[in-house]
SELUMTOR-460912 format. One record per residue (C-alpha): x, z, y. Coordinates in steps of 0.25 Angstrom, whole numbers, plus 5000, padded with zeros to 4 digits. Last residue first. Layout:
BEGIN
XZY;...
//
This chain:
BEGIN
514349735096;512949785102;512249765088;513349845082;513249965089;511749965089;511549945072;512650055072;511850145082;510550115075;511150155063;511750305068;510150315073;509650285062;510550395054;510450485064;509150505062;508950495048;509950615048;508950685059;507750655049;508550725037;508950845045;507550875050;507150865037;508050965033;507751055042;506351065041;506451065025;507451205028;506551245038;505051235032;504151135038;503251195046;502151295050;502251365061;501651505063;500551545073;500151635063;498751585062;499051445061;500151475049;499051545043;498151435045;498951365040;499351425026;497951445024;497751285025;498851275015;498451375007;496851315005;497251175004;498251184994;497351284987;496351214982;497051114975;497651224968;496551284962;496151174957;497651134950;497051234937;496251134934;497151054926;497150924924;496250854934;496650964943;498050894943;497650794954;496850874963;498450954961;499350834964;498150774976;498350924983;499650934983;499850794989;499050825000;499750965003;501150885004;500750775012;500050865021;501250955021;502150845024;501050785035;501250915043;502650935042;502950775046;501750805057;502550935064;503750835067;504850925063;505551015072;506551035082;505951125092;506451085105;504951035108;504551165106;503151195099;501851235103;501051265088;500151165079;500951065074;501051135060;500051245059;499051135064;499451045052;499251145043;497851175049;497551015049;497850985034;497051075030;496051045037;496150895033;496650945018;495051025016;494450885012;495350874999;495151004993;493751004988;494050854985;494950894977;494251004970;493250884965;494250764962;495050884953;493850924944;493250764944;494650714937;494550844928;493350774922;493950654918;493250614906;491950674907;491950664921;492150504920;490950494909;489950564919;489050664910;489550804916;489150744930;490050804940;489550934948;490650954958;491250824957;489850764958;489650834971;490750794977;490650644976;491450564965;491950444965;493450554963;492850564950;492850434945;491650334945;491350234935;490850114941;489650034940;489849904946;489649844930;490149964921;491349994929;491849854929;493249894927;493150004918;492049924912;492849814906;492749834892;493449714885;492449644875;492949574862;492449484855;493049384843;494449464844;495749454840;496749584838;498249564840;499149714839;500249694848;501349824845;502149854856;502350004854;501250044863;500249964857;500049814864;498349764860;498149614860;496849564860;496249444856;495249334859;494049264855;492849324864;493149434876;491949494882;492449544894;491549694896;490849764907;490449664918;488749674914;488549544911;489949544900;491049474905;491449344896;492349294886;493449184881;494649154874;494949304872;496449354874;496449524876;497749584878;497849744877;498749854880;498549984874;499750074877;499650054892;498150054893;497649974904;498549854899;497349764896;497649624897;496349514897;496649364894;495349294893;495249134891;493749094895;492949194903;491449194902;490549254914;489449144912;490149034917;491749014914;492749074919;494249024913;495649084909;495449224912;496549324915;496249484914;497249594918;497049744915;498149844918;497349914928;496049844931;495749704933;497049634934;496749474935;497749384927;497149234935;496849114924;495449124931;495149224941;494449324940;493249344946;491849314939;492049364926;493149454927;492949534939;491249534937;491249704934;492749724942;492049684957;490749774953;491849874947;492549884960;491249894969;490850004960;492150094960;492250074977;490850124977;491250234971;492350254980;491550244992;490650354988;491650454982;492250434996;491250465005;490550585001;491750684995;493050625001;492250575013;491350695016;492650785012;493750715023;492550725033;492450885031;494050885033;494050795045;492950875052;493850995048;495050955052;494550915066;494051055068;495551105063;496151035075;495151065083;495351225081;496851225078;497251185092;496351285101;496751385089;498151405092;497551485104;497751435118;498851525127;498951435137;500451435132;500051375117;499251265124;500251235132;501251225122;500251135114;500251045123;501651025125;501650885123;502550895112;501750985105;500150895109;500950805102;501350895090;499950935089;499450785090;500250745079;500250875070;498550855070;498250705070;499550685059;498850805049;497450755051;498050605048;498450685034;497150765031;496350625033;497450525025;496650575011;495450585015;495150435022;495650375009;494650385000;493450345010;494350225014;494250155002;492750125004;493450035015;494149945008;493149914997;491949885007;493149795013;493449725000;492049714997;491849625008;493149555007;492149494995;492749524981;493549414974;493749524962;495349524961;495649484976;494649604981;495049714971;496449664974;496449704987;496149854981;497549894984;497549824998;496249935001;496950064998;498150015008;497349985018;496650105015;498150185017;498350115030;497050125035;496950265035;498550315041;498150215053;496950285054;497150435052;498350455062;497650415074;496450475070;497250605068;497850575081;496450575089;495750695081;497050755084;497050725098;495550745101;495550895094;496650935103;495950885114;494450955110;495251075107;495851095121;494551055126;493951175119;492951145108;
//
């Protein structure tokens, strides 16, 4: 590698660092506050709160990857602009290719590491994420609730207890089941227990009450009654996986026996062809983004910033690609289609690259934009006159 590559490759490598990190944390900080309560429910060990946190970072890092490429690339093209490095490059008559070849190279090692994570890595950690949560769900009521505490332990079901008493028995059970919303169900039991093995309450002298649709209560009392509690306890530590737990390999040749294929079969087709098209976005990402901030420009040139364009298409191609992985789990017709957002946008590049053309924001949006953000202008600048003026009266 030339050492004109070597320093272009440095600076982006460096900016889409820069850009990667804080953008990273920010988002699995935020993954992490949502399952706070898996530690404050349960009384796990900050121990397992930090195993938890970071087997959530696998399933993020992605996602913000093809994005902090986008930043590292327009940002440091658009410096090395301004500083009229790129003019000079251009005038000693370098081809196109001396910026496009490191660039791309770095697109690629961040696309084959997007796959080995999305793939390899993050089936794995999520798997382990599903067992530690049931493990923590399989003893939750017996030996962590609180008593005379509501405690939401799934979706749209809440347990109280009034006492705990030893051998796993519970005294004064109040359970609400709203997890269906037109079967909604109240269980009173004056006493029960966890089973051994952490997959059913044992509820003994109680009654349920069961809400229909149109308001009517039906009352039924009970000797017995055992409550399933399996989806939560996953078969004692053993949870059920889902198709996006799974590796690559059983997506290509799933087990024609497992119950959650059997039900949700199309779940598994539109996993598969979305992970097939997922690790390309980095390199796909980087060749639009070249054809954007890649060309000498004029500092006179009024212009937008060449990252909003580049991030805006970004966006746009992102969120086209989740809508249509989504509806191949309807209709496989979408396959194709998920396909070729990444194949003609990256053609379209390399087009544009090959052309020597820019591509930009159309005019009219240009334009208007353009307005818009010289009105806003004007506007905080109009205020901070007023706020100056009378401030100096």
């Amino acid at each position: 590698m030339k050492l004109l590559e070597t320093y272009i490759l440095r600076r982006v490598g460096q900016m889409f660092l820069v850009a990667l990190l804080p953008v990273l944390a920010i988002i699995w900080t935020t993954q992490v506050l949502q399952r706070i309560n898996l530690v404050t429910d349960s009384g796990q060990s900050i121990g397992s709160f930090a195993m938890l946190a970071t087997l959530i970072l696998p399933s993020i890092i992605p996602v913000v990857l093809p994005f902090a490429l986008v930043i590292g690339i327009t940002q440091t093209l658009t410096t090395m602009n301004n500083d009229s490095e790129l003019t000079v490059i251009d005038a000693a008559g370098a081809r196109r290719t001396i910026l496009a070849r490191p660039i791309l190279l770095l697109a690629i090692l961040v696309s084959v590491f997007s796959f080995f994570v999305d793939n390899v890595v993050e089936p794995r950690a999520k798997t382990v994420v599903r067992q530690m949560i049931a493990a923590t769900y399989a003893d939750l009521l017996s030996s962590v609730i609180e008593e005379k505490t509501f405690r939401k332990i799934d979706e749209g079901l809440y347990v109280q207890i009034s006492q705990r008493l030893a051998g796993r028995m519970l005294k004064g059970l109040f359970v609400a089941d709203e997890r269906e919303p037109n079967n909604e169900l109240i269980y009173y039991a004056r006493e029960g227990a966890v089973d051994d093995v952490g997959t059913s309450l044992i509820m003994h002298d109680g009654e349920v009450h069961r809400k229909t649709p149109d308001g009517n209560v039906s009352v039924i009392k009970f000797d017995s009654y055992s409550f399933d509690l399996s989806d939560m306890t996953e078969n004692n530590g053993q949870a059920t996986l889902r198709a996006s737990d799974r590796d690559l390999g059983f997506l290509l040749h799933p087990d024609p026996k497992d119950p959650d294929y059997i039900a949700k079969p199309g779940t598994y087709t539109a996993e598969l062809h979305r992970r097939l098209t997922d690790w390309a976005l980095p390199f796909v990402f980087a060749l639009f983004s070249l054809a954007i901030a890649g060309d000498a420009r004029s500092h006179r040139e009024a212009r937008m910033h060449p990252m909003i364009g580049a991030l805006g298409l970004a966006f746009t191609l992102r969120w086209a690609a989740f809508y249509v992985a989504n509806q191949i789990d309807n209709d496989p017709i979408y396959i194709p289609i998920l396909y070729a957002i990444p194949v003609v946008t990256g053609i379209a590049s390399i087009i544009f690259l090959n052309l020597h053309k820019r591509l930009s924001v159309p005019l009219a949006l240009r334009n208007r934009t353009s307005t818009v953000w010289k009105r806003a202008q004007d506007r905080v600048l109009a205020a901070t006159d007023r706020s100056g003026g009378g401030a100096a009266r």
